[in-house]
C-alpha positions as CSV (number, residue, x, y, z in Angstrom):
1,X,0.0,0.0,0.0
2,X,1.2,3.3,-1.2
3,X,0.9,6.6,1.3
4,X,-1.5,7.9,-1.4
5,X,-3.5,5.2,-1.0
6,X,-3.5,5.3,3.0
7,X,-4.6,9.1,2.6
8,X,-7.8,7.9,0.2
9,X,-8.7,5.7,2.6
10,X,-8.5,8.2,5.7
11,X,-10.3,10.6,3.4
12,X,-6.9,12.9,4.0
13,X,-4.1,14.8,1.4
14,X,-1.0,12.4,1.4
15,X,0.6,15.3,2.6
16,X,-1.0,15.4,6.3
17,X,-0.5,11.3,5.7
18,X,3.1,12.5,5.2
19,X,2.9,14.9,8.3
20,X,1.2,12.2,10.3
21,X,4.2,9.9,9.7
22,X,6.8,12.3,10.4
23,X,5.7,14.1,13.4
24,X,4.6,16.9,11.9
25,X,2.1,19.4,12.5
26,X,-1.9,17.9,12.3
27,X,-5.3,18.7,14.1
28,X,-6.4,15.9,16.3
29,X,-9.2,14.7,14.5
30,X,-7.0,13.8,11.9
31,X,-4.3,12.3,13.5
32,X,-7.1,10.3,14.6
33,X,-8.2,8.7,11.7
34,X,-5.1,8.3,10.3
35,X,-3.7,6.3,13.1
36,X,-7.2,4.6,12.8
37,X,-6.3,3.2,9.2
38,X,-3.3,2.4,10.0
39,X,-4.0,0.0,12.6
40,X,-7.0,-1.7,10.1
41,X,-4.9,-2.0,7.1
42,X,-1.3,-3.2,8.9
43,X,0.6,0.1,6.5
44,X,4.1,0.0,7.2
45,X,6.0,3.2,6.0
46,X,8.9,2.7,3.1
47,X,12.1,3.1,4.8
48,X,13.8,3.6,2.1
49,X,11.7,6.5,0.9
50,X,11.7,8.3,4.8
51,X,15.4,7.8,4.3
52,X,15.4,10.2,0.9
53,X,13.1,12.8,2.6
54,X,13.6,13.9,5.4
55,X,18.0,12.6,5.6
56,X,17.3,10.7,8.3
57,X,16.6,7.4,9.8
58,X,15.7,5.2,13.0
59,X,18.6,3.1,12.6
60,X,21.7,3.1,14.7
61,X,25.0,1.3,13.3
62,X,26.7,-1.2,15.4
63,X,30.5,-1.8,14.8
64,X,32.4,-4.3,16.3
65,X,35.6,-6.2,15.5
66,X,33.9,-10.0,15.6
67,X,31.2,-11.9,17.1
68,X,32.7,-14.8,19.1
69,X,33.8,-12.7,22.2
70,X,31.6,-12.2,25.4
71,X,32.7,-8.7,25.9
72,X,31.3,-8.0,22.5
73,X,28.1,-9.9,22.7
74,X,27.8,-8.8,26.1
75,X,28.5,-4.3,24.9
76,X,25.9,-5.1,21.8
77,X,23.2,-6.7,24.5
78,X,23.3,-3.6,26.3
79,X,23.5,-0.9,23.3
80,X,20.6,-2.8,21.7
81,X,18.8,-3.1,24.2
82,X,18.8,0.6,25.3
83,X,18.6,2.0,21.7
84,X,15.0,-0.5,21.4
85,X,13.4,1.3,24.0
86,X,14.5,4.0,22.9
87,X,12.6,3.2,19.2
88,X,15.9,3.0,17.0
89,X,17.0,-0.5,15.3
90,X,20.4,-1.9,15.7
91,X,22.4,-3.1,12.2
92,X,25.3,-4.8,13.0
93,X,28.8,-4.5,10.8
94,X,31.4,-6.9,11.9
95,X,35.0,-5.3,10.9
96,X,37.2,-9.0,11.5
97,X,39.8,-7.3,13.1
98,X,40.3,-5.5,9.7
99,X,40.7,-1.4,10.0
100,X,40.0,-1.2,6.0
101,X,36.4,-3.1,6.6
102,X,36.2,-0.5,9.6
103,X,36.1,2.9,7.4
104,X,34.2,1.0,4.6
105,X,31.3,0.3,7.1
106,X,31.5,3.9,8.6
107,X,31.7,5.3,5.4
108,X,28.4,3.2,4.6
109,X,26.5,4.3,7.3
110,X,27.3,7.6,7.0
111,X,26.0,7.5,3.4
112,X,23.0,6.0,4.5
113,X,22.2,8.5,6.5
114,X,22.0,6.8,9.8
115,X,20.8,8.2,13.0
116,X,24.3,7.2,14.6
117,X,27.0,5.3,14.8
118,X,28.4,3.4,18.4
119,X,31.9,2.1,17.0
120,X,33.7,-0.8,19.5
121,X,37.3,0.7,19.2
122,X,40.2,-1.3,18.5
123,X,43.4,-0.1,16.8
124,X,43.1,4.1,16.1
125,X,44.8,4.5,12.7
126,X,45.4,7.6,11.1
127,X,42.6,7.5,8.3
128,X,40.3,6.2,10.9
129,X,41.2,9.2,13.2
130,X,40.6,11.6,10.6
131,X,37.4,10.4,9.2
132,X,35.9,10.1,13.2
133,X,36.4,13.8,13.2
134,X,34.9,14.9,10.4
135,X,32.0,12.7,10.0
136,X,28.6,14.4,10.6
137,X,27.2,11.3,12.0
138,X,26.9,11.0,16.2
139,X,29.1,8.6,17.2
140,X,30.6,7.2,20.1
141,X,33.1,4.4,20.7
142,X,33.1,1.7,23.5
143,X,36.0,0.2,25.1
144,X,39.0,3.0,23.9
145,X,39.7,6.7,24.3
146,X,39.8,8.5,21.1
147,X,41.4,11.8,21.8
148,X,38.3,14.4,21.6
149,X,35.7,12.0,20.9
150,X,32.5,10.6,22.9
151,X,34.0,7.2,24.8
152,X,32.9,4.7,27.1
153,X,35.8,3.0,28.5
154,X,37.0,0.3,31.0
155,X,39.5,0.8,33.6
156,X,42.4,-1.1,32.2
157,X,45.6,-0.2,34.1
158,X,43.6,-0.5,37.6
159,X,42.2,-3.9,36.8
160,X,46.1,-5.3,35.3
161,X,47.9,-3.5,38.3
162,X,45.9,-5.0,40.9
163,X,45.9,-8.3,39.2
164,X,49.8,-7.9,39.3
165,X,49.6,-7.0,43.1
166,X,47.8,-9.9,43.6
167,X,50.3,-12.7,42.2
168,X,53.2,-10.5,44.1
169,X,51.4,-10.9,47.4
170,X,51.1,-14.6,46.5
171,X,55.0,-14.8,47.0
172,X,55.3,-15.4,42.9
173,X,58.7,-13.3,41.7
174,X,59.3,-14.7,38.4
175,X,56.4,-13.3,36.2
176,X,55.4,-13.4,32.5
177,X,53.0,-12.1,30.5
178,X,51.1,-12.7,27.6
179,X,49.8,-9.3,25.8
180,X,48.0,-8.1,22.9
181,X,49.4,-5.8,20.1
182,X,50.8,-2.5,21.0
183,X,48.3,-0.4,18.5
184,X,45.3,-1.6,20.4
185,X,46.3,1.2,23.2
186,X,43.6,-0.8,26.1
187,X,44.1,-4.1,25.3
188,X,47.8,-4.2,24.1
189,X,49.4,-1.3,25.9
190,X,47.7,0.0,28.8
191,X,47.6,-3.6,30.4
192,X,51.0,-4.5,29.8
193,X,52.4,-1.3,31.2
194,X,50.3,-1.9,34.4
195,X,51.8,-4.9,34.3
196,X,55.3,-3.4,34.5
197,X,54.4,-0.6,36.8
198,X,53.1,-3.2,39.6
199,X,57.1,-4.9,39.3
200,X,58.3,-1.6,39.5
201,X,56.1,-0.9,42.6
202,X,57.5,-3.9,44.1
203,X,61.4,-2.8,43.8
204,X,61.6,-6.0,40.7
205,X,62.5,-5.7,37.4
206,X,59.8,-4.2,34.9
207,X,61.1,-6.4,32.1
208,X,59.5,-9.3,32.3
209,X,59.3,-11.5,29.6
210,X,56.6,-10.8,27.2
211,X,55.3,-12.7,24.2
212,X,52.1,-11.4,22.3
213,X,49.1,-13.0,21.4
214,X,46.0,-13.2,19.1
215,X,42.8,-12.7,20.4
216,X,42.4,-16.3,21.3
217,X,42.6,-19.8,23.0
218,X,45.0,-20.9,20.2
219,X,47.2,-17.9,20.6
220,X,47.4,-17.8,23.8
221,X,48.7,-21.4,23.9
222,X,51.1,-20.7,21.4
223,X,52.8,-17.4,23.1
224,X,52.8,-19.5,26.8
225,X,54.6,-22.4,24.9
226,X,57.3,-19.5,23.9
227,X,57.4,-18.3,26.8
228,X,58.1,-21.7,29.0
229,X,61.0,-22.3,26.1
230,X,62.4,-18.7,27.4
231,X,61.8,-19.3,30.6
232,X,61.1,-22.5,32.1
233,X,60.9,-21.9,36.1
234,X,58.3,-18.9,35.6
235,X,56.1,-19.0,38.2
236,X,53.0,-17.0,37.1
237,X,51.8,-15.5,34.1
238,X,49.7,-12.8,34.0
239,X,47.2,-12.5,30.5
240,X,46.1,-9.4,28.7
241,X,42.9,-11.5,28.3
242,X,41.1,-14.7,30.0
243,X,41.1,-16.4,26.5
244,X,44.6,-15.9,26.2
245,X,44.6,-17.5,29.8
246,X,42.6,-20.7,28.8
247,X,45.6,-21.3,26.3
248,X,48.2,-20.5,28.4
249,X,46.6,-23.5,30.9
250,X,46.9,-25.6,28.6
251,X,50.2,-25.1,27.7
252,X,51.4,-25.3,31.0
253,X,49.8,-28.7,32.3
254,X,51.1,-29.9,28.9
255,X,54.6,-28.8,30.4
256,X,54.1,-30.8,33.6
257,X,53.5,-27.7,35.7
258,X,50.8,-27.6,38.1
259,X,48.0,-24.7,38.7
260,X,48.4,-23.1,41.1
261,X,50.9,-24.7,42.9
262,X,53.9,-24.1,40.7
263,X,52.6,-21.0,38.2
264,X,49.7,-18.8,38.9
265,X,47.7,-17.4,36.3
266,X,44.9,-14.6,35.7
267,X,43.4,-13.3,33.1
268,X,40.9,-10.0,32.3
269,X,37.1,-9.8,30.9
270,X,35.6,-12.6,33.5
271,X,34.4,-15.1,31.0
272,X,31.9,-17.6,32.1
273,X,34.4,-20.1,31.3
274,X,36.7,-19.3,34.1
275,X,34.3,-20.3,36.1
276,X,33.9,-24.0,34.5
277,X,37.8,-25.4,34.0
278,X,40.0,-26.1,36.9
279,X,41.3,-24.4,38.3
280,X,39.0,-21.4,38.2
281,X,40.7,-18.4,36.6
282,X,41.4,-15.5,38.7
283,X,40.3,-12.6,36.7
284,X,39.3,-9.1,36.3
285,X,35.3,-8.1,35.3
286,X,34.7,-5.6,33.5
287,X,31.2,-4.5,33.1
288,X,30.7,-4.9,29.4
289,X,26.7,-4.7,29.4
290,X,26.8,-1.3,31.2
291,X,29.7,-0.3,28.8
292,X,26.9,-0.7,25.5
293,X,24.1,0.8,27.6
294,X,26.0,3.6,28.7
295,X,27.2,4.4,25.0
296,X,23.6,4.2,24.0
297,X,22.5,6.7,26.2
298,X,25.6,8.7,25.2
299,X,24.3,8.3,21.2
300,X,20.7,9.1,22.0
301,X,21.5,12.4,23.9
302,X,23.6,13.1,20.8
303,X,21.0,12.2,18.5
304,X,18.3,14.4,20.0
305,X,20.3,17.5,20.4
306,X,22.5,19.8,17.6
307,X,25.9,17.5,18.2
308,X,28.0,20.9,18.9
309,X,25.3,21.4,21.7
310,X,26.3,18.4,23.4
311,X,29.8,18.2,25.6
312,X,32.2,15.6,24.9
313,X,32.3,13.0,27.7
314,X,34.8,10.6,28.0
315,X,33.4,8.0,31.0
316,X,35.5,4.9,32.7
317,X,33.9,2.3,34.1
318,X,35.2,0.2,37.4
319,X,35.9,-2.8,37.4
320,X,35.7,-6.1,40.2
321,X,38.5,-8.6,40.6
322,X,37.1,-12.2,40.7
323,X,39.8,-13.8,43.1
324,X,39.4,-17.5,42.1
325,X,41.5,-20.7,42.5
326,X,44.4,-19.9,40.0
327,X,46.9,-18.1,42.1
């Protein structure tokens, strides 16, 4: 059914039809009536049509870097969730880890004229810095800190330093630790460097041995197998993430050694898993859920008000360490 023929119907113009549908300006009466033949005849607006009208649409673009990680499913739970109430539909554009397929999908919403844009940060390149600051689409990112940009972030040096405290107070002096890649600034280098402040707090050498990893169980049983070759008495190893942890496990009763008795080991994000193998991972939890809904709320402020009219905030969430069985 075509809006002109809604209007017939209703006994209205198409353009109060067209008013009706956008919010616009209408006596009561025919609001009314309108709304009345809309229920009878099930008339759903073309989207694609709204779209070329009036610029705009209901939809909010959701950009992550994959879709087997908790802390992803758990951010995109909560922005969904939040944005649904709120009446705006979620599509999803899944980058692989890939910055190229990260501007291509910005650069596709922004054509399609979406309503805005929650990107989950990973690595800030150049090109992807520049285009974040000219876009005209709201936008905020989850889980980084882009300088002078809207950000909802987790506190990633607290939860890796007292981690590190922990296994110190545990007696364990011959750490390792299994990291991400440098250009992913949370992740990669604010961890590790917690990391190496906590030895540093402790009057022990900050340069421990390090070995990165991919996001993964296979990676991190790869880089703890490296590490045991450079170092074979270690006697805890600290993990930028608790899939990297579940590797290094592996690895380790592989090698004989047993957890915790001889080698401690924690890892960050709380996963349920940690929770399910023996022994339980000590681990840090970040509140991924609040993380999405709190960047929701962030876009719908941003959405509803001229975007120079709203202040850039840049908010950190806590964090709670789940002391388990592992160290």
């Amino acid at each position: 059914m075509t809006m002109k023929e809604l209007a017939k119907l209703a006994g209205v113009s198409p353009a109060a039809v067209s008013r009706y549908l956008n919010g616009g300006p209408l006596s009561e009466e025919k609001r009314e009536i309108i709304r009345s033949v809309i229920e009878k005849t099930g008339y759903q607006p073309d989207l694609a049509a709204q779209m070329l009208r009036t610029r705009s649409t209901d939809i909010v673009g959701l950009i992550v870097p994959k879709l087997d990680s908790e802390s992803v499913s758990r951010l995109a739970s909560g922005a969904s969730a939040v944005l649904a109430q709120a009446g705006y539909f979620c599509q999803l554009g899944v980058t692989l880890n890939d910055s190229a397929w990260e501007l291509a999908y910005l650069r596709l919403l922004q054509s399609r004229s979406v309503a805005g844009v929650i990107l989950m940060g990973t690595v800030l390149t150049p090109a992807l810095e520049q285009f974040l600051h000219k876009t005209s689409v709201p936008l905020v990112v989850a889980g980084q800190t882009y300088p002078g940009l809207p950000c909802v972030y987790h506190d990633d040096y607290g939860a890796a330093l007292e981690l590190t405290r922990l296994v110190l107070a545990r007696g364990r002096r011959r750490l390792t630790y299994i990291g991400a890649i440098e250009q992913d600034v949370a992740t990669g280098r604010t961890r590790r460097q917690a990391v190496q402040d906590g030895l540093r707090e402790a009057g022990l050498d900050p340069e421990l041995p390090i070995e990165i990893s991919s996001f993964d169980v296979e990676g991190g049983q790869a880089a703890m197998e490296r590490l045991l070759a450079r170092q074979p008495e270690l006697d805890a190893v600290l993990c930028a993430t608790d899939r990297m942890a579940f590797g290094a496990m592996t690895a380790l009763r592989r090698a004989g050694k047993r957890l915790p008795e001889e080698v401690s080991v924690t890892g960050i994000g709380d996963s349920w898993a940690g929770e399910q193998i023996e022994p339980h991972l000590t681990t840090a939890h970040f509140y991924y859920k609040t993380c999405g809904e709190t960047a929701a709320r962030m876009l719908i402020e941003q959405m509803g008000e001229r975007r120079s009219a709203v202040p850039v905030r840049q908010t950190m969430l806590g964090y709670t360490i789940r002391q388990r069985n592992s160290v």
